[in-house]
C-alpha positions as CSV (number, residue, x, y, z in Angstrom):
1,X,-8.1,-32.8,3.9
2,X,-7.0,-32.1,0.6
3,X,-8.3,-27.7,1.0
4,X,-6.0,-27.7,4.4
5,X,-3.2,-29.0,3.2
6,X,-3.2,-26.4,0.2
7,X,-3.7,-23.4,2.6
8,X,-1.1,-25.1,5.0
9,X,1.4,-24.9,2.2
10,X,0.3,-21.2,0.7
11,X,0.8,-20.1,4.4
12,X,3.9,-21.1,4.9
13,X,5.3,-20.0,1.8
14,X,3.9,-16.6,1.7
15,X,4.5,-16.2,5.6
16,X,8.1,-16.6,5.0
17,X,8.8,-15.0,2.0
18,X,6.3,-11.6,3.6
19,X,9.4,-12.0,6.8
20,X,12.2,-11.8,4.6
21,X,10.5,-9.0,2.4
22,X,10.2,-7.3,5.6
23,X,14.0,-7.3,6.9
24,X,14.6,-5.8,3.6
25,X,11.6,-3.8,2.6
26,X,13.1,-2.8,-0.6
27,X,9.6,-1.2,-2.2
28,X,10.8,2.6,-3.2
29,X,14.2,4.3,-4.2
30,X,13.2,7.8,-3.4
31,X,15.2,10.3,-1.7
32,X,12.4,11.9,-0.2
33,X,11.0,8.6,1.9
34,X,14.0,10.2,4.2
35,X,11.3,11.8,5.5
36,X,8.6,11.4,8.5
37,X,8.0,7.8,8.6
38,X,9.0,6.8,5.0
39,X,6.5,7.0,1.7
40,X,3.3,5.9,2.8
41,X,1.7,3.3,0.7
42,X,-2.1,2.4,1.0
43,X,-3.4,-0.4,-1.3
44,X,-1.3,0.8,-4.4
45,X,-0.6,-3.3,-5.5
46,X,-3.6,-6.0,-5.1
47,X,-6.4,-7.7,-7.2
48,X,-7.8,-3.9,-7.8
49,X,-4.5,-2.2,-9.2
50,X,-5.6,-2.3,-12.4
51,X,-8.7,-0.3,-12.4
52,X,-6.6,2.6,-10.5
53,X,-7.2,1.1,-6.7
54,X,-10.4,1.8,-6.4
55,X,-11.9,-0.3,-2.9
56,X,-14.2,1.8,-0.9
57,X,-17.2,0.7,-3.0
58,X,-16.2,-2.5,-4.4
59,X,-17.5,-6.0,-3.8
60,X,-16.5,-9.5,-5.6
61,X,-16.9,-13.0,-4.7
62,X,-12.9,-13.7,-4.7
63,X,-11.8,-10.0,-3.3
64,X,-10.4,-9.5,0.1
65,X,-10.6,-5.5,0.4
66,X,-8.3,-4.3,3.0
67,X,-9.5,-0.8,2.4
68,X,-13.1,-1.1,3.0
69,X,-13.5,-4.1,5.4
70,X,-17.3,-4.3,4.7
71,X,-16.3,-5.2,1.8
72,X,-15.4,-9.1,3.0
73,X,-19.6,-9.7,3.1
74,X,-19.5,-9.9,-0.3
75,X,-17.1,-13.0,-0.3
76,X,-18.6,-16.3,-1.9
77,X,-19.7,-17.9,1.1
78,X,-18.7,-21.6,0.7
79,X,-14.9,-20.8,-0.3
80,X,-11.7,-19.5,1.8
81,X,-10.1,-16.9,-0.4
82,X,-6.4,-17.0,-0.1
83,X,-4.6,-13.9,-1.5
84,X,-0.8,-13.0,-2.7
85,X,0.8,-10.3,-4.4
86,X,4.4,-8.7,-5.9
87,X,5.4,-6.2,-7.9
88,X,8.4,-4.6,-9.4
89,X,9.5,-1.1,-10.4
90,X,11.7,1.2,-11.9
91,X,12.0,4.9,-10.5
92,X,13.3,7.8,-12.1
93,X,14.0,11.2,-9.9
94,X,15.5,14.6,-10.8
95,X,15.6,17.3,-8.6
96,X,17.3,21.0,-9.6
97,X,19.4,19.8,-11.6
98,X,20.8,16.1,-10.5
99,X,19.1,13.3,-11.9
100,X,19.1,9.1,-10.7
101,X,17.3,6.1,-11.4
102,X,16.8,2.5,-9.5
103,X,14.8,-0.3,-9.6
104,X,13.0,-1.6,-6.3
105,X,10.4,-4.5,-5.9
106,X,9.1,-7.0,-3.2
107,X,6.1,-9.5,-2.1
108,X,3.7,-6.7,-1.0
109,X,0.7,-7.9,0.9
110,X,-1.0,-11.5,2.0
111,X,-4.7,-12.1,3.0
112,X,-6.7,-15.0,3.9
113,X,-10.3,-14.8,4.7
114,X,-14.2,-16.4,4.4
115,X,-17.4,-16.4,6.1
116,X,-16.9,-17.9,9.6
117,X,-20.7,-18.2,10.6
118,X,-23.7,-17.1,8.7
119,X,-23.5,-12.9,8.2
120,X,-20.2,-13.2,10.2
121,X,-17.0,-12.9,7.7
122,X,-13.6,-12.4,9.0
123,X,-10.4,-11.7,6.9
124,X,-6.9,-11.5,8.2
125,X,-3.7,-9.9,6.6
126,X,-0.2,-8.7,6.5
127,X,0.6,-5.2,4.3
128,X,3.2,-2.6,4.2
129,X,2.2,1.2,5.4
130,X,5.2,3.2,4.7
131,X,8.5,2.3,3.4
132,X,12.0,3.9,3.3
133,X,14.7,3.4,1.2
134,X,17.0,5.7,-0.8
135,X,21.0,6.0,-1.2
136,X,22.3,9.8,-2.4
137,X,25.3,11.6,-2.0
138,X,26.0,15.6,-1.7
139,X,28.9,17.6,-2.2
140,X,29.5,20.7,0.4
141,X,32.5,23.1,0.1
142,X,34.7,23.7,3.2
143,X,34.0,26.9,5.0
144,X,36.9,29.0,4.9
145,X,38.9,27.5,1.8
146,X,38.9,28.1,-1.8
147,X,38.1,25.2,-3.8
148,X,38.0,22.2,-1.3
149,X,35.0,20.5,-0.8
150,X,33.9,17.1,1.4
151,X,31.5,14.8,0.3
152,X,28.8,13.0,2.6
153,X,26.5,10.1,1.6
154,X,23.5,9.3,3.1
155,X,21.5,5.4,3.1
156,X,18.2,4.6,4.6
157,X,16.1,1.6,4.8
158,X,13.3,-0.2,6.5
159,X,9.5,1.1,6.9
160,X,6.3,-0.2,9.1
161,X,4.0,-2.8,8.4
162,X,0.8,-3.9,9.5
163,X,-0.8,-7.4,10.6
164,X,-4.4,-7.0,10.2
165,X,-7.7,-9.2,11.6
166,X,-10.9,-7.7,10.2
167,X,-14.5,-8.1,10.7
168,X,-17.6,-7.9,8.6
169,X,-21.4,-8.2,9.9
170,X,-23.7,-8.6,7.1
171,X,-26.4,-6.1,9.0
172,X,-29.5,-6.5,6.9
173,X,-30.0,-7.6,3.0
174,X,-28.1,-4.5,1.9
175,X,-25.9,-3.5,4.8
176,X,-22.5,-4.4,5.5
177,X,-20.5,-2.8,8.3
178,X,-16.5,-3.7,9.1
179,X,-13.7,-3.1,11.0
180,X,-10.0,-4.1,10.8
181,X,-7.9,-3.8,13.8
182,X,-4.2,-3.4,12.8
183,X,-0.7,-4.0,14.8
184,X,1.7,-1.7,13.1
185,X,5.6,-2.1,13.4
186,X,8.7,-1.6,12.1
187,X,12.0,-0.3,12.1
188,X,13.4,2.6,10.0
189,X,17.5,3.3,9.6
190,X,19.3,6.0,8.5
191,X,23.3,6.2,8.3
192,X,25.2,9.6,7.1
193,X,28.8,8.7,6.3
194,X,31.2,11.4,6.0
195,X,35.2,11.0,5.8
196,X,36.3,8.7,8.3
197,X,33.1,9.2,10.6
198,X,29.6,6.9,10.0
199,X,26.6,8.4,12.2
200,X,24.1,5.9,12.1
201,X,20.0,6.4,13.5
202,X,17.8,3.2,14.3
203,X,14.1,3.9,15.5
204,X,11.3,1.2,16.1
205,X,8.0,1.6,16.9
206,X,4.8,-0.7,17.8
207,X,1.2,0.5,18.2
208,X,-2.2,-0.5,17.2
209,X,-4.7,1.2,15.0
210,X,-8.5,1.1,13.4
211,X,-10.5,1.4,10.6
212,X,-14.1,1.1,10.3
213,X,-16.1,0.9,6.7
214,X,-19.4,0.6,5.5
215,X,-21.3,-0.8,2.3
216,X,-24.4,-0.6,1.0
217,X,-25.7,-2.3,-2.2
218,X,-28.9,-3.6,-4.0
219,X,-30.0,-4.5,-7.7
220,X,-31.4,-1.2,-9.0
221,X,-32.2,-3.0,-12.1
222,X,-32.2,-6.3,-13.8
223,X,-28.6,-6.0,-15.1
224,X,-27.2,-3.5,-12.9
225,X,-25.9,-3.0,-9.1
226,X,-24.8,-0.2,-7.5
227,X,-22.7,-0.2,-4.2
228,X,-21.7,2.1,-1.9
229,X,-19.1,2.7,0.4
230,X,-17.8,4.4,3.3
231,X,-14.3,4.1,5.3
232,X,-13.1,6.1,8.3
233,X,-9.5,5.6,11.0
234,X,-8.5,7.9,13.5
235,X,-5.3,9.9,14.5
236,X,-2.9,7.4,15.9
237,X,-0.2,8.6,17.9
238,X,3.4,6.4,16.8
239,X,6.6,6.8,19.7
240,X,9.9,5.7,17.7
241,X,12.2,4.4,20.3
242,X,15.3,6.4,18.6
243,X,19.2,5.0,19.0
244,X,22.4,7.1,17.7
245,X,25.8,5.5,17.0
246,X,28.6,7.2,15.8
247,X,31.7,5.3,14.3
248,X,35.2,7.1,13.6
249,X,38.4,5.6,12.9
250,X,39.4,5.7,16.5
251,X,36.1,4.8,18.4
252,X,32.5,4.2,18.5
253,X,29.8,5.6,20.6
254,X,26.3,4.4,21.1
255,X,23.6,6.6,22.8
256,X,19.7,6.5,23.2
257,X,18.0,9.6,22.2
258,X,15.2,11.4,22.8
259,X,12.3,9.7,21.4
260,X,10.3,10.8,18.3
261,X,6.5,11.4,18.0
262,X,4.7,11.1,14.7
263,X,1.2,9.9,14.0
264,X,-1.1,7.6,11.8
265,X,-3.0,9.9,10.0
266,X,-6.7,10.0,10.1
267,X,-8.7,9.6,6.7
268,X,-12.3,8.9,5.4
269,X,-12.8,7.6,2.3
270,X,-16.3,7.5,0.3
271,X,-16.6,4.9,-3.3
272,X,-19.4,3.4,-6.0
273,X,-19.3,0.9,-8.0
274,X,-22.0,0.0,-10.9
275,X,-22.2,-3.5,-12.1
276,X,-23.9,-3.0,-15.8
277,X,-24.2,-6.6,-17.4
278,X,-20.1,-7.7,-17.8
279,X,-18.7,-4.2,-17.1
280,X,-18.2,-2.9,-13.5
281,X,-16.9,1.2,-13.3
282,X,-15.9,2.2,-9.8
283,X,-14.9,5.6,-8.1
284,X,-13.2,6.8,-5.1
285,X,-12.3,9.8,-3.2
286,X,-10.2,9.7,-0.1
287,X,-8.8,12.4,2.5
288,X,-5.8,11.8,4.8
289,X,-4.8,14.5,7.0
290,X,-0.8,14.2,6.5
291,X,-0.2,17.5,7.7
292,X,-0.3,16.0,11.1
293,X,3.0,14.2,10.3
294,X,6.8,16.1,10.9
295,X,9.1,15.5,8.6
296,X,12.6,16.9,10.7
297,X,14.0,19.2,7.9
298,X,12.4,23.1,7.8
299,X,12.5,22.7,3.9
300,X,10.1,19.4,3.7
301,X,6.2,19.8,5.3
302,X,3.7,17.3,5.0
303,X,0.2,18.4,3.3
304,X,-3.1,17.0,3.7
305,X,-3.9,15.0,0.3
306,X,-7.0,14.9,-1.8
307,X,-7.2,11.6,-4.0
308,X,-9.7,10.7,-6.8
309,X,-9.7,7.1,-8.3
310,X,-11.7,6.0,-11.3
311,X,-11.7,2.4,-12.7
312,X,-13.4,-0.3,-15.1
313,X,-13.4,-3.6,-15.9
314,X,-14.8,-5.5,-18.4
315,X,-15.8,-9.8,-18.4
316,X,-16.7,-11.1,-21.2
317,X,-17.4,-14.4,-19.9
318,X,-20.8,-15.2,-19.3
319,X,-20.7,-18.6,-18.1
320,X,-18.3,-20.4,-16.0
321,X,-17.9,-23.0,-19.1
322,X,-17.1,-20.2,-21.9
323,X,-13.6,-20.7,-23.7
324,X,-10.1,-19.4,-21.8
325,X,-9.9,-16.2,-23.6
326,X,-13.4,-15.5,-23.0
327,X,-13.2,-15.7,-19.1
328,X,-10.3,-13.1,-19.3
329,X,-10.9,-9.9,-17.5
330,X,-9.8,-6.6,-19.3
331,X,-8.8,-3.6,-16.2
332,X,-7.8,0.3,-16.6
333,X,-7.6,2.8,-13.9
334,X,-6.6,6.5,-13.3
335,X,-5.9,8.1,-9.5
336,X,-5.0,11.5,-9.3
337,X,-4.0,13.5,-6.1
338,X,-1.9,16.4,-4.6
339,X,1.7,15.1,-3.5
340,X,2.3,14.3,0.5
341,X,5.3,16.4,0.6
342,X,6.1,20.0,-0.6
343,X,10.4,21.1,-0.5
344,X,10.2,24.8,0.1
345,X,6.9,25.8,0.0
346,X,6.2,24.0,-3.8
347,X,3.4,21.5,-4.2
348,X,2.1,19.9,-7.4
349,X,0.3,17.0,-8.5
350,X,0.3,13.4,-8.5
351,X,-1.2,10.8,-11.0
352,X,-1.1,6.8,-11.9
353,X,-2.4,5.5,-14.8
354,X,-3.1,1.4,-15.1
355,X,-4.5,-1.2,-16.9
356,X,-4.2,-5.4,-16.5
357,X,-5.5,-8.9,-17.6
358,X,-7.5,-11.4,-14.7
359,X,-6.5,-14.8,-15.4
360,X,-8.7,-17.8,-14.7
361,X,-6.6,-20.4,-13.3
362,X,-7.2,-23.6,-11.6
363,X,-8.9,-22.8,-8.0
364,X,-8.4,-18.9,-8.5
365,X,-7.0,-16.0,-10.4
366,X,-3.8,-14.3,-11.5
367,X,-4.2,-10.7,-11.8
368,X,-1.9,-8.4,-13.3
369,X,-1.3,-4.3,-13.7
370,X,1.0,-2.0,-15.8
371,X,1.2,0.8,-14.3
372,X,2.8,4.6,-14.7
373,X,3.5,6.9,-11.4
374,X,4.6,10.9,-12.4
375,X,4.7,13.4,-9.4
376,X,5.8,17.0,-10.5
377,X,6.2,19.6,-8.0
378,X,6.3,23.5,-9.5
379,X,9.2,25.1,-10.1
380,X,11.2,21.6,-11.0
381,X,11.7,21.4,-7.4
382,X,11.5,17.4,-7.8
383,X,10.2,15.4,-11.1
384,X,9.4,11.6,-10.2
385,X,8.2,8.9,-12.8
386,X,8.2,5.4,-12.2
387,X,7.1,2.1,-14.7
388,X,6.1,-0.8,-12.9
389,X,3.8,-4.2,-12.6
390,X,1.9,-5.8,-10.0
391,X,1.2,-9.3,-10.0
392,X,-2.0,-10.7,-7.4
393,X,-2.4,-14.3,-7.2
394,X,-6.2,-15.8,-5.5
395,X,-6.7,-18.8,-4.9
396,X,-10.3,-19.8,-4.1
397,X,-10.8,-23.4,-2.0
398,X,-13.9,-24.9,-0.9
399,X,-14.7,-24.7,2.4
400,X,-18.2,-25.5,3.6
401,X,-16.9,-29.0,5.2
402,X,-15.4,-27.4,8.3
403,X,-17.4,-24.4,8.8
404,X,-18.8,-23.4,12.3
């Protein structure tokens, strides 16, 4: 069949450029993904990065939410949603003083899912979860000398992933309830080079995890819908298997050390969205306990983080036949939040500010996001900006020949 062939192809594509993105996981230049298990990412780049993220309430015929699995009832029924997206980015940092900049981007998530029987949908997906990847160099002086100094760089890459299957039971007329079960991997590096000696740290870890949502939505008036959502996941515990080799110019030692506990953090997450004639607003509010989470230096400490999302988007298009420009979708979006991370004690605040264009296209959608990242911690302890865009490609085949 003509549909099979098409998501045959898709698959194969995305699978393999998602396995080489992986080796290389090249999504962040900042120093401070050194840290814990690397910057955690959570949905920043999809079909909703425009309007600011926003997921826990939100509902469309051609959007696979991996936030909020309830979510995948509201998938058109007849189709099989296929789902790709990129982005790319440039970072600035400056911390007391010293100052760099770097560009980073990569293929950051692919979905595929549909209604399997009637009130049973099913969705399945591959996504980053944290990422690492910095280079930096410092300059110490020698203890006991006047002037003399040696110099030590330090590299890391790598980050954890996820490979998702979730499930969505259309409970009633307005109930939805989901869960996505997750297998989360990865391997994180970190070398130290200094003079004629490399020290080099390899950990991997492999665990599963949950997350559970709810939705509930109804017509509250001729032209308007309301939806509302609910997502929850538990503290997972993560064991990195942790390897140390040490390179000089004479020899080189390998040794297995002592392995290295972190944790998933837990979260719940609460959303709306309002569908008023060709404008739908959404909002979210999330909690993730981070604190939970070490981060190996005395001066770094994880904090819990508080993060509001706000969002529109605006159709013009009333009909499926309208002209081109008129089927265009118009998206902005604001998140604001405390930082993850503190360095000595200072905290500060983090925002994002977006806004993109939905493309029709033949069989789908091409949606795309501008958006701005600041995070300022007091005290100019660390000032990080970064400009990037998101690209999300759907593609929408009918599907109704083969289903159950």
């Amino acid at each position: 069949m003509k549909v099979i062939k098409k998501i045959q192809v898709l698959l194969t594509a995305t699978f393999l450029f998602w396995a080489g993105s992986v080796a290389g996981q090249d999504m962040t230049t900042s120093p401070y993904s050194m840290f814990g298990i690397g910057e955690l990412i959570d949905g920043q780049y999809g079909q909703n990065a425009g309007m600011g993220g926003v997921s826990n309430g939100m509902r469309e015929s051609m959007f696979i939410n991996s936030v909020n699995p309830a979510g995948l009832t509201g998938l058109d029924s007849l189709r099989l949603i296929a789902d790709a997206s990129a982005f790319v980015k440039q970072e600035w940092y400056k911390s007391r003083g010293t100052s760099t900049n770097a560009a980073s981007g990569n293929l950051s998530s692919f979905s595929l899912g549909g209604r399997i029987m009637p009130r049973w949908y099913m969705a399945a997906g591959v996504y980053p979860y944290s990422t690492v990847g910095y280079y930096f160099q410092s300059k110490e002086p020698v203890e006991g000398t006047d002037g003399s100094y040696y110099y030590s760089s330090f590299e890391g890459s790598g980050g954890l992933s996820t490979a998702s299957l979730s499930n969505a039971i259309l409970v009633g007329r307005h109930l939805s309830l989901g869960a996505t079960v997750s297998y989360v991997f990865g391997n994180l590096s970190q070398v130290e080079t200094q003079d004629a000696m490399t020290v080099t740290q390899k950990m991997y870890t492999s665990t599963f995890n949950a997350r559970f949502g709810m939705q509930y939505n109804r017509q509250i008036a001729k032209d308007m819908g309301l939806t509302l959502g609910l997502t929850f996941g538990f503290k997972q515990k993560l064991f990195l298997d942790n390897s140390t080799t040490v390179v000089t110019s004479s020899s080189s030692t390998e040794r297995t050390e002592k392995t290295v506990k972190q944790y998933i953090p837990p979260f719940v997450g609460v959303g709306a969205s309002i569908k008023y004639k060709r404008f739908t607003y959404g909002a979210d509010y999330t909690f993730r306990q981070y604190s939970l989470l070490e981060s190996g230096d005395s001066r770094v400490s994880f904090n819990d983080v508080h993060e509001v999302k706000a969002g529109v988007s605006y159709l013009p298009a009333t009909y499926a036949s309208d002209k081109y420009w008129k089927r265009v979708s118009y998206k902005a979006g604001v998140s604001v939040s405390n930082p993850y991370l503190s360095v000595s004690g200072k905290s500060g605040i983090s925002w994002r500010v977006s806004a993109g264009l939905g493309f029709p296209v033949s069989n789908g959608r091409v949606h795309t996001s501008l958006f701005y990242d600041n995070t300022q911690l007091t005290g100019n302890t660390l000032r990080s900006s970064a400009l990037g865009l998101s690209v999300s490609y759907t593609l929408s085949e009918l599907f109704y020949k083969v289903k159950l």
